[in-house]
C-alpha positions in Angstrom: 162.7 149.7 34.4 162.7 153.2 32.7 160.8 156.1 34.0 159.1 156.5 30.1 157.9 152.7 30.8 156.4 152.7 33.4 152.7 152.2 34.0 150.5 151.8 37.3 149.2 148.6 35.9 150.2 146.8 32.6 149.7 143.1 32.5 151.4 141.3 30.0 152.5 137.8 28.8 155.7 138.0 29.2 158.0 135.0 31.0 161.0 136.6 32.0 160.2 137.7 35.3 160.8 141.4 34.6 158.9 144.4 34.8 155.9 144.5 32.4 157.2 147.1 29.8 155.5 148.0 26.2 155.4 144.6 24.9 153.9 142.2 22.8 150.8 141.4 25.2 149.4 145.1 24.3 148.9 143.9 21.0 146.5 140.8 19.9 147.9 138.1 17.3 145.8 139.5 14.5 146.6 143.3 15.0 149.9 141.8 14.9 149.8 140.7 11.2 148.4 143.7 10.3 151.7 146.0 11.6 153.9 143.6 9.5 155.3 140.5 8.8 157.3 139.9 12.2 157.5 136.4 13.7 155.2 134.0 15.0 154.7 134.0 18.7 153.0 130.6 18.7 154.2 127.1 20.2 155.4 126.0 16.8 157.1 128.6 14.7 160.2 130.5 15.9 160.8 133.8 13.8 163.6 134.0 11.4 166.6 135.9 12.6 168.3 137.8 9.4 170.6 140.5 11.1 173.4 141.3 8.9 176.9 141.5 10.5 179.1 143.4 10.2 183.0 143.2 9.6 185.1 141.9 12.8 187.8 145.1 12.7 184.8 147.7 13.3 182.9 145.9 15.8 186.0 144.5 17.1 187.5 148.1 17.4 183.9 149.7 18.6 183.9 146.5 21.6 187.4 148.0 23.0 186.4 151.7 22.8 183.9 150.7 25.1 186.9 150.3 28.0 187.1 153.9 27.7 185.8 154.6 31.3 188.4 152.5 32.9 191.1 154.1 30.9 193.6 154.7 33.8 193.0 151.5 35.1 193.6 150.1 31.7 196.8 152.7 31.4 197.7 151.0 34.5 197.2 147.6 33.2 199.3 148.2 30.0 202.3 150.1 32.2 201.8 146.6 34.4 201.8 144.2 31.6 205.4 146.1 30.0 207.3 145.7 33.2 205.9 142.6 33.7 206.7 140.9 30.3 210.0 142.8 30.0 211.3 140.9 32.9 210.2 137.9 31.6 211.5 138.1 28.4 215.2 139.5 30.2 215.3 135.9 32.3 216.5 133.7 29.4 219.7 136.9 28.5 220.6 135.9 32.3 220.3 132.1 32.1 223.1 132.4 29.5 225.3 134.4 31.7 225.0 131.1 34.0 225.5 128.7 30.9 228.7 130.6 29.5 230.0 130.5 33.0 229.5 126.9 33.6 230.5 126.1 29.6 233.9 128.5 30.4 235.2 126.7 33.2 234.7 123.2 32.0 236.8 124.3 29.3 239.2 126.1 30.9 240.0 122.5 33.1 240.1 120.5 30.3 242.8 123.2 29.2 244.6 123.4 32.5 247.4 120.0 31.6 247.8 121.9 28.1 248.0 125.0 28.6 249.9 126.6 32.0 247.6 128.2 34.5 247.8 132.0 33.9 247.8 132.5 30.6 245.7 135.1 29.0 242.4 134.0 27.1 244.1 135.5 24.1 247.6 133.1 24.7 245.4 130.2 25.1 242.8 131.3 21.6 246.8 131.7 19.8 247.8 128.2 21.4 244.8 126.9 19.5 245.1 128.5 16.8 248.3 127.1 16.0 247.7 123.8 17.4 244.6 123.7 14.2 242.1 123.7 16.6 240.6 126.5 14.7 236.6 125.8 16.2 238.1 125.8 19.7 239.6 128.7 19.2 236.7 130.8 18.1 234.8 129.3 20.9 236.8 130.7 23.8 237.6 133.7 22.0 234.4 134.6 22.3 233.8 133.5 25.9 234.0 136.5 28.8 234.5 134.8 32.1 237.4 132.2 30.6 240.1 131.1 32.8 243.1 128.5 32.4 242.5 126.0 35.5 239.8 127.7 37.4 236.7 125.4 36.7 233.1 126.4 37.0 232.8 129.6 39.2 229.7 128.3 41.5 229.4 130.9 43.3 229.5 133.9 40.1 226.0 130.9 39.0 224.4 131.3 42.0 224.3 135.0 42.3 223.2 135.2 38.6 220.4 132.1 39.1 219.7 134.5 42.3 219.2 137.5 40.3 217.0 135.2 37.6 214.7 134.2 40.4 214.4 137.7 41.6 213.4 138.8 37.9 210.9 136.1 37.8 208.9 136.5 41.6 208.9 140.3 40.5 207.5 139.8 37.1 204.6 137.3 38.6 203.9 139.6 41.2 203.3 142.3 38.3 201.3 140.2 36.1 199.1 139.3 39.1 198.4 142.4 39.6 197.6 143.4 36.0 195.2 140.3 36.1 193.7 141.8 39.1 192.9 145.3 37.4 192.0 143.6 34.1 189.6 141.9 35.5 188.0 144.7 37.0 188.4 146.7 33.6 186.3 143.9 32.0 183.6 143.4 34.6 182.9 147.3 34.8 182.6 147.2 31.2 180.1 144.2 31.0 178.3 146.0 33.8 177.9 149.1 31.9 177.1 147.4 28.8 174.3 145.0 30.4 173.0 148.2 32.5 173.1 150.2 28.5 171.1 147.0 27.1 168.0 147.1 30.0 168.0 150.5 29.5 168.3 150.5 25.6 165.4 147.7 25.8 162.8 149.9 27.8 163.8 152.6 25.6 162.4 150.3 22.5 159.3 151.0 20.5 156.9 148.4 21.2 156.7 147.8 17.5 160.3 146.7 17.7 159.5 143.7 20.3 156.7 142.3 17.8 158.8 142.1 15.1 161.3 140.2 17.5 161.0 136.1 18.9 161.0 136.6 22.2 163.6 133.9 22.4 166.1 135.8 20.2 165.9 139.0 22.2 166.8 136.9 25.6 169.3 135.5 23.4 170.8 138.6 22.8 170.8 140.4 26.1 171.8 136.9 28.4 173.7 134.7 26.5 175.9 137.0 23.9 176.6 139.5 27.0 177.7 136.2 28.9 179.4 135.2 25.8 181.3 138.7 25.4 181.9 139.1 29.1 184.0 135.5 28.5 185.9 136.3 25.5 186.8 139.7 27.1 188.5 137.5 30.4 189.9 135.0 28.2 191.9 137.1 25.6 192.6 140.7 26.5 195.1 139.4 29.2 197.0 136.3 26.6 196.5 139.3 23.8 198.1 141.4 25.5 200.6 139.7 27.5 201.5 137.5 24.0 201.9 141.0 21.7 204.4 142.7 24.3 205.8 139.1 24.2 206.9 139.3 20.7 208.2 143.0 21.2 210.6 142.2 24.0 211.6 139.3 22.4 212.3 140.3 18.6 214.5 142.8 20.6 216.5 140.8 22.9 216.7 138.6 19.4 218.2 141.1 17.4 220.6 142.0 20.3 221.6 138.6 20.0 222.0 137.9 16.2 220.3 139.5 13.7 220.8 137.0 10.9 218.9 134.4 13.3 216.5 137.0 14.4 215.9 137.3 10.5 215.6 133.5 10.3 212.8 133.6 13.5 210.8 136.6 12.2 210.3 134.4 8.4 207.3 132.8 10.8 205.4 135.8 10.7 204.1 136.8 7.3 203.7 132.6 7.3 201.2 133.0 10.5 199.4 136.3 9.2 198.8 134.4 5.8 197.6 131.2 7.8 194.9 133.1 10.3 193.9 135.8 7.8 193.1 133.0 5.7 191.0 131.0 8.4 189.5 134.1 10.2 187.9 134.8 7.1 186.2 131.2 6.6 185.3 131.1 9.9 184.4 134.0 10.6 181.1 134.3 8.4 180.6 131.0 10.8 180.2 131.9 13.8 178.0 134.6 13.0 175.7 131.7 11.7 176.5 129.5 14.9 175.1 132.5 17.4 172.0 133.3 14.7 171.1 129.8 15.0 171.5 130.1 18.6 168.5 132.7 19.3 166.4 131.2 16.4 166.5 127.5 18.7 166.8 129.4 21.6 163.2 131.5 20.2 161.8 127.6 19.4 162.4 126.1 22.9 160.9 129.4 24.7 158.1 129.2 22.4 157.3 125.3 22.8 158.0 125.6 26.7 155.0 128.4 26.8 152.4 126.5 24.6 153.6 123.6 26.1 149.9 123.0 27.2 148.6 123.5 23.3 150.9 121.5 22.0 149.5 118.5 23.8 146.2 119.1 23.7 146.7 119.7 19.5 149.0 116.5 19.7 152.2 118.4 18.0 154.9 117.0 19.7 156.4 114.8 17.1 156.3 118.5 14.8 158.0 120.3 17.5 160.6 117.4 18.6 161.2 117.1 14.6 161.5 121.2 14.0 163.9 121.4 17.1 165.9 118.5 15.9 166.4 120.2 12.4 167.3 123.4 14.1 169.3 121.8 16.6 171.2 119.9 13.5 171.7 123.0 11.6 173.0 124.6 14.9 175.2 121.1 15.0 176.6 122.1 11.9 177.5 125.7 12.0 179.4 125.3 15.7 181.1 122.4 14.2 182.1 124.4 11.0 183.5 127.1 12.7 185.2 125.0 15.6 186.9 123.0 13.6 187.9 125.4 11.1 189.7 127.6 13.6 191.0 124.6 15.4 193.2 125.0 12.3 195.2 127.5 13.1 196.9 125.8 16.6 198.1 122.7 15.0 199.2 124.6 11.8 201.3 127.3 13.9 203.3 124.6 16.2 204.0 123.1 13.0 205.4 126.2 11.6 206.8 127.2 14.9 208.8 123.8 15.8 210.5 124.3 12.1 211.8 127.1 13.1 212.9 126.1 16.2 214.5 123.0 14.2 216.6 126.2 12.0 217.5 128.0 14.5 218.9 125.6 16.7 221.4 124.2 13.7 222.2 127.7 12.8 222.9 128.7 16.4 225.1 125.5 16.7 227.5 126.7 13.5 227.6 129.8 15.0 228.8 128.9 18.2 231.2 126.9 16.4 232.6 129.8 14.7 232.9 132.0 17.3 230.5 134.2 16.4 228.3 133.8 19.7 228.6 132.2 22.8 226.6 128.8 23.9 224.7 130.7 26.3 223.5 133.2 23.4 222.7 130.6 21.4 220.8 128.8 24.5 218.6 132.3 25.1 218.1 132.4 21.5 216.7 129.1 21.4 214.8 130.3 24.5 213.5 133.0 22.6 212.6 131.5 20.0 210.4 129.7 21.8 208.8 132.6 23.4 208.3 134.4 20.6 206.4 131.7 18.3 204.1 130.5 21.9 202.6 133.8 21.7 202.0 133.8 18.2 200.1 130.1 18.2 198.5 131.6 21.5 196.8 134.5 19.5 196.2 132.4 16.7 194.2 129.8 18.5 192.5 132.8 20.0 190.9 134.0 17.0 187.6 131.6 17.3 187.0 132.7 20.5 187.9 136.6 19.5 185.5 135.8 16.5 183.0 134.5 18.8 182.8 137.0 21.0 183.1 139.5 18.1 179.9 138.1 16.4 177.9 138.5 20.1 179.0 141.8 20.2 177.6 142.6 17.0 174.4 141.0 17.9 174.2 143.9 20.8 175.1 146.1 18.8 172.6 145.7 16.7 170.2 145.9 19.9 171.8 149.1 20.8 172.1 150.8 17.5 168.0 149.7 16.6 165.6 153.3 16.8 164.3 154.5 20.2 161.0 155.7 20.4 160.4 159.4 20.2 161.6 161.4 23.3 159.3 162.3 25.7 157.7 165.6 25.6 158.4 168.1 28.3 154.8 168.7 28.9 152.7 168.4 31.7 149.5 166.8 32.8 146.4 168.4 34.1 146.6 169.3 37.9 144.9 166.9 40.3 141.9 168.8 40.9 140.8 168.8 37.2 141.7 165.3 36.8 138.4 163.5 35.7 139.2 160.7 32.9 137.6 163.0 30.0 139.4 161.5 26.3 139.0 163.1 22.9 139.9 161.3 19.8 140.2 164.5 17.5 140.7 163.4 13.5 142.7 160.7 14.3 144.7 158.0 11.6 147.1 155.3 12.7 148.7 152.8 10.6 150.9 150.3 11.6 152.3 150.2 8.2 152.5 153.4 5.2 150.7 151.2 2.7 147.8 149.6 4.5 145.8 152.0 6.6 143.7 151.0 9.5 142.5 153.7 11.5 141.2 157.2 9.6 139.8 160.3 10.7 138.5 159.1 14.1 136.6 161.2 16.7 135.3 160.6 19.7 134.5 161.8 23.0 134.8 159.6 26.3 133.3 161.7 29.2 134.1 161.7 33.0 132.4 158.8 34.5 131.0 157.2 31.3 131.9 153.5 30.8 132.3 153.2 26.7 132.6 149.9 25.8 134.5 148.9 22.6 133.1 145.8 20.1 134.0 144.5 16.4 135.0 141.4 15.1 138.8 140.5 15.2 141.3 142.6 13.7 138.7 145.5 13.5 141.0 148.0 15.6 139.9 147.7 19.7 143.4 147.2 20.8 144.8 149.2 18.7 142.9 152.1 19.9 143.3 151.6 23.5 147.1 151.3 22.3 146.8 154.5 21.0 145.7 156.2 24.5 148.4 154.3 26.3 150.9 155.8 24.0 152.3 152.3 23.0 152.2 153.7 19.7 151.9 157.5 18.4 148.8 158.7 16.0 149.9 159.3 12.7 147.9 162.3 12.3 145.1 164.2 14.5 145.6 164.0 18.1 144.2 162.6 21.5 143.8 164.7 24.6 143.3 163.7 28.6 141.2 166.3 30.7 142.1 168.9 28.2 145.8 167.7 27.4 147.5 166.6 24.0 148.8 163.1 25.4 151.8 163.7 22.7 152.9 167.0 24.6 153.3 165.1 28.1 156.1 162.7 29.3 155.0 158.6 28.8 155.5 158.0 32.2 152.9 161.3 33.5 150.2 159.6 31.0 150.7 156.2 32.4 150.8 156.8 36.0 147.0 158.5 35.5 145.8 155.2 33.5 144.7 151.4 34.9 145.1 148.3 32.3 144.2 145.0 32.9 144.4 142.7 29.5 143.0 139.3 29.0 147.0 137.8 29.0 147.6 138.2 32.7 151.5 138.7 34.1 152.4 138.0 37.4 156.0 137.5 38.5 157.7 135.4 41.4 156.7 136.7 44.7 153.8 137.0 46.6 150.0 137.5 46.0 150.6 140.7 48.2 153.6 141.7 46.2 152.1 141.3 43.1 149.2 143.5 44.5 151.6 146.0 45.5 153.3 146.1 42.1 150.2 148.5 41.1 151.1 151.2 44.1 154.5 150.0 45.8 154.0 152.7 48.4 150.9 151.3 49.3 149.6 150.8 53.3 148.6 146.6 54.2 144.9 148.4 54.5 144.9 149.8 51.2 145.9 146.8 49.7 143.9 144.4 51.9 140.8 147.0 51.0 141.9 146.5 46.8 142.3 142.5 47.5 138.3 142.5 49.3 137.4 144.7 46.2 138.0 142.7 44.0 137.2 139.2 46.0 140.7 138.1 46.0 140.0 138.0 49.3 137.4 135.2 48.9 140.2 132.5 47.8 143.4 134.1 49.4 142.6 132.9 52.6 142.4 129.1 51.1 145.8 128.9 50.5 148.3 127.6 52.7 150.2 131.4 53.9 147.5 133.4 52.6 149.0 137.0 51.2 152.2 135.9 51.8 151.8 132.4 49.7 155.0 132.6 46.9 153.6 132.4 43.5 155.7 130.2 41.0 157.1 131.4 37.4 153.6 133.5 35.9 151.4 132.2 39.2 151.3 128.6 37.5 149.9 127.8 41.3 146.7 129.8 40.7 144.2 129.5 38.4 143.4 131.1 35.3 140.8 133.2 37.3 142.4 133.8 40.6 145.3 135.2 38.2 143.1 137.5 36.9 141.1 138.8 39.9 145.3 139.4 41.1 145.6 141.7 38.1 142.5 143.7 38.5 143.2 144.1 42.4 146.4 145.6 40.8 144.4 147.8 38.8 142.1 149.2 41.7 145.4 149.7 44.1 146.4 151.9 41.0 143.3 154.3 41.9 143.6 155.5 38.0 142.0 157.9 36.4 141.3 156.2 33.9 140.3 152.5 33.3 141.2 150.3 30.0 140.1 146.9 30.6 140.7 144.7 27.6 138.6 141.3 28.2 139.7 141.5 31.7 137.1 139.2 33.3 136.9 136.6 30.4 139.3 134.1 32.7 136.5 134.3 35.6 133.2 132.3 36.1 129.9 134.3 35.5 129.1 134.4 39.4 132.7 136.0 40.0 131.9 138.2 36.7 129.0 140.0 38.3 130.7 140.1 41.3 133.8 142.3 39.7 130.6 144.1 37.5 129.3 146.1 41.1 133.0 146.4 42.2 133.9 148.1 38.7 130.8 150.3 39.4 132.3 151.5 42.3 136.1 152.3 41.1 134.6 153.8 37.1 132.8 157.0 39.5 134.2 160.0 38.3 136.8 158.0 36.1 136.5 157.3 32.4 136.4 152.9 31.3 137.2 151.5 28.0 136.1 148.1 27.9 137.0 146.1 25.3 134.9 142.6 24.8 133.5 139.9 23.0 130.6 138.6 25.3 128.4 141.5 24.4 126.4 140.1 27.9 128.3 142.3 29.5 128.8 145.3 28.4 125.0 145.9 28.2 125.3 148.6 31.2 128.2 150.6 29.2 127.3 154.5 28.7 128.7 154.3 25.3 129.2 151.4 22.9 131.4 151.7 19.8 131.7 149.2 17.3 134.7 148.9 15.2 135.0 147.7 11.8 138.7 147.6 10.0 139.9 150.7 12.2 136.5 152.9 11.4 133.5 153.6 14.4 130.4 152.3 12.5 127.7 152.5 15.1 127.6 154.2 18.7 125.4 154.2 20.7 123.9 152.2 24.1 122.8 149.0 23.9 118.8 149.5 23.4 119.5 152.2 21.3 121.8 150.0 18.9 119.8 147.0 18.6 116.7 149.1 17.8 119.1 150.3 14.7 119.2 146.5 13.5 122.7 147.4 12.2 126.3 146.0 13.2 125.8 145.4 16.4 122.5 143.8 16.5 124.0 141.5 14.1 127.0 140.9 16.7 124.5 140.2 19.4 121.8 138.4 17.7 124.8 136.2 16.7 125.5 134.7 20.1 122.4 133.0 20.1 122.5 131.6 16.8 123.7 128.2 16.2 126.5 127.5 14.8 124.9 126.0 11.4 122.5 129.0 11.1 125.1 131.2 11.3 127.0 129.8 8.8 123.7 129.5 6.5 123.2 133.2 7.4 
């Protein structure tokens, strides 16, 4: 987690097991629908994902420059991959040394009863020649190792198959180790780019995570990383290998015959007109394949954490029917873009065994005429071979190249989306004038330009004083407890802390003097202690045995099987909703803040246990500032200072006597919890 993040005690909703950062559990559902229209973070309704993407040669192009820390490790790779390649391709322009041996001396003792040992290759090509044998003729004339008589030289083949198997030991021995350094190439980038995306996503506004499904985000940063990470191993080695393929062998072609090296290279503008064409139906696919991937991915998340709601509200038909249409649609883009792509490898043998049918009856005249030897034809053939494999193998890479092209967008898009402002290079009051003291000076906050919600405020929350926030929803509570935490900035005015603009210090200074306990609780895999210890980590066993007894965590901690050390599962599912919540304020009081924000901390908690946490509260707000926000007014009767909120605007303050007497907004707040339900609605 980020330094700018970090906060002595934020609990959130979140379900990824990582550290609590700015996210959506600051802000409540209808404060939510104020800032915009971002997605739905219920059980039921994944939000829509509608990034645009942009064109494969620019992300592709941006996705490679990001190798550009291993560069001589990739230099290495390339120098590697030429030696490597070159030897393979020079095997086959060996081989035919062995077959024009071998084809030389059969001839030659088919020759020996009719023409005398000794005689000169060019006697025996004249002998021919008059005899009519016109195609013999230009065959041996165009052999060099020909001799009347002699046979096949066995042991001239074995020192050249000797020298091919040297070749080809070296060149696997080179392209293991260019496999070896590749791999490292890729892994450090993935590395880098995963360690860029955690840091990139504590960097993030929180407004950006509430206009995100949670499920899409994960999406992004695991499974288009993972995605990437493959593509990356699976191609850059073939890709490369395959294009220094072709080089070497159009040359060794050409060295050949450059009529049939002509004839080979006719496949080319074929294959570039064949994937262009398919890379640009498929490619607008696969873009929709991962898009529909986060938006399911967003619907299962969201069904798996309401799982509980949609029971009780008897929704699983809608859900199971919702993920069967997305999981349809998702059907149908992968299968789209699969099979479309799939194109390309069937399409290119087809085109490559053609040409391999051509050459071969065109090598086969020529040897016939003398204008090359068997064993050049038989390399040609050979390289032939080699030089349309590597062009199918890049063509049927281009799904996965598009694939991981379209995840790497996706990231991109995560990396390229606005920070929040830099931190300010201020600093926070010394220790010894720390008390909790927090102005609200002309303040206005809007979570959009056109629809204001907080104008002109001013307060003033004193050392010690417990100032207790109510309003109906919506009315602005979180939001100004947001404010102070410095989730979000003030659009105008400003807020101070013991004397100090909150703007002109670092995020991390202002949260590491502040407490928060919200009604959402978070708690990750570990133990109760651990999660205790998550408020201070440098924390003694005494101080946070004295913050567990505090807080009477104490009380049901030593029910439980290990006691402190008892593992909680995935959000403490193996506590309840109270014993969760008396973990997250025992957070809070390890924290030793200066000041408080408790944001209906104690409505998971029986009434007994509420008064209980009431006298402990006491005892921790001395000295220390507390915003309380809640809806049972029963208890915040004891608060210094109430302030009820009405769309974003203080209408009453006050203390609880004091307020009631006035018969105004909050007696009509109060009175309403005793009214029944009918009267009210009368009323």
């Amino acid at each position: 987690m980020s330094t700018d993040e970090k906060s002595p005690v934020v609990s959130t909703g979140s379900t990824d097991g990582t550290a609590p950062s700015a996210g959506t559990g600051q802000l409540k559902e209808t404060e939510r629908v104020t800032a915009g229209h971002g997605p739905g973070r219920g059980p039921f309704g994944g939000g829509m994902v509608g990034q645009k993407a942009h064109d494969f040669g620019p992300s592709a192009k941006r996705l490679v420059r990001r190798m550009a820390p291993e560069k001589v490790k990739a230099i290495t790779v390339l120098v590697l991959a030429v030696c490597s390649v070159g030897l393979m391709a020079l095997g086959p322009r060996i081989l035919g040394r062995a077959t024009d041996l071998i084809f030389a001396g059969i001839l030659g003792k088919n020759l020996e009863g009719q023409v005398p040992a000794g005689t000169s290759q060019q006697q025996v090509v004249e002998h021919l020649q008059r005899s009519g044998d016109e195609k013999q003729a230009s065959m041996i004339g165009a052999m060099k190792h020909f001799v009347v008589g002699q046979g096949v030289d066995f042991t001239a083949v074995g020192h050249v198959l000797l020298l091919v198997l040297s070749v080809y030991v070296a060149a696997s021995v080179l392209s293991w180790l260019q496999g070896y350094l590749l791999n490292d190439v890729v892994q450090g980038t993935i590395f880098r780019m995963r360690s860029e995306v955690e840091d990139k996503v504590n960097a993030l506004p929180l407004s950006y995570f509430d206009q995100q499904p949670r499920g899409e985000l994960l999406s992004r940063v695991t499974n288009d990383i993972d995605n990437i990470s493959q593509t990356l191993q699976q191609t850059m080695s073939q890709l490369l290998s395959s294009l220094l393929t072709v080089l070497f062998v159009v040359g060794f072609m050409f060295s050949i015959s450059w009529e049939l090296a002509l004839v080979a290279l006719v496949t080319v503008p074929i294959t570039m007109v064949v994937t262009g064409a398919v890379m640009k139906r498929s490619q607008g696919m696969f873009i929709d394949q991962w898009r529909r991937t986060g938006k399911l991915n967003a619907h299962i998340e969201e069904t798996f954490s309401g799982n509980a709601l949609v029971k009780v509200f008897g929704r699983q038909q809608a859900v199971e029917r919702t993920f069967a249409e997305e999981n349809e649609k998702l059907y149908e883009s992968s299968f789209g873009a699969q099979f479309v792509s799939g194109l390309i490898m069937p399409t290119m043998m087809f085109i490559g065994n053609l040409n391999y049918v051509v050459i071969a009856v065109l090598g086969g005249l020529k040897v016939a005429n003398g204008s090359i030897s068997l064993g050049e034809v038989q390399a040609f053939i050979q390289y032939s071979r080699q030089f349309t494999q590597p062009l199918t193998q890049v063509a049927s890479m281009t799904n996965l190249l598009q694939s991981g092209v379209a995840s790497a967008e996706r990231v991109f898009e995560l990396l390229d989306a606005p920070e929040q402002e830099p931190d300010a290079t201020g600093t926070p009051a010394p220790a010894d004038r720390r008390h909790g003291e927090v102005r609200f000076e002309d303040v206005s906050f809007s979570y959009r330009p056109d629809t204001p919600l907080i104008e002109d405020l001013s307060l003033v929350a004193r050392p010690g004083q417990t100032v207790a926030i109510v309003g109906p929803t919506g009315a602005g509570k979180t939001t100004l407890v947001n404010l102070v935490m410095r989730f979000y900035d003030v659009t105008s005015g400003r807020i101070s802390l013991d004397g100090v603009d909150i703007a002109s210090m670092p995020r991390s200074a202002l949260r590491d003097q502040i407490g928060m306990v919200l009604q959402d609780t978070w708690l990750f895999e570990g133990t109760i202690r651990d999660n205790i210890a998550y408020g201070r980590p440098d924390a003694t066993e005494e101080e946070i045995l004295e913050a567990a007894r505090a807080t009477y965590v104490d009380r049901f901690v030593h029910s439980l099987p290990d006691g402190y050390g008892t593992h909680l599962e995935e959000e403490g599912t193996n506590l309840s909703a109270g014993e969760r919540q008396l973990v997250t304020i025992a957070r809070a009081f390890l924290s030793d803040p200066d000041l408080l924000i408790l944001d209906e901390a104690t409505s998971s908690v029986d009434t007994r246990t509420e008064l209980l946490l009431q006298h402990a509260m006491a005892a921790l707000r001395t000295d220390r500032t507390s915003f309380v926000i809640a809806h049972r007014l029963s208890t915040i009767r004891d608060a210094d200072l109430i302030l009820v909120m009405e769309d974003g605007a203080i209408v009453e303050q006050g203390t609880h006597d004091s307020l009631l007497e006035a018969e105004g907004a909050y007696a009509r707040l109060y009175n309403a919890q005793f009214v029944a339900p009918e009267e009210s609605a009368v009323a």
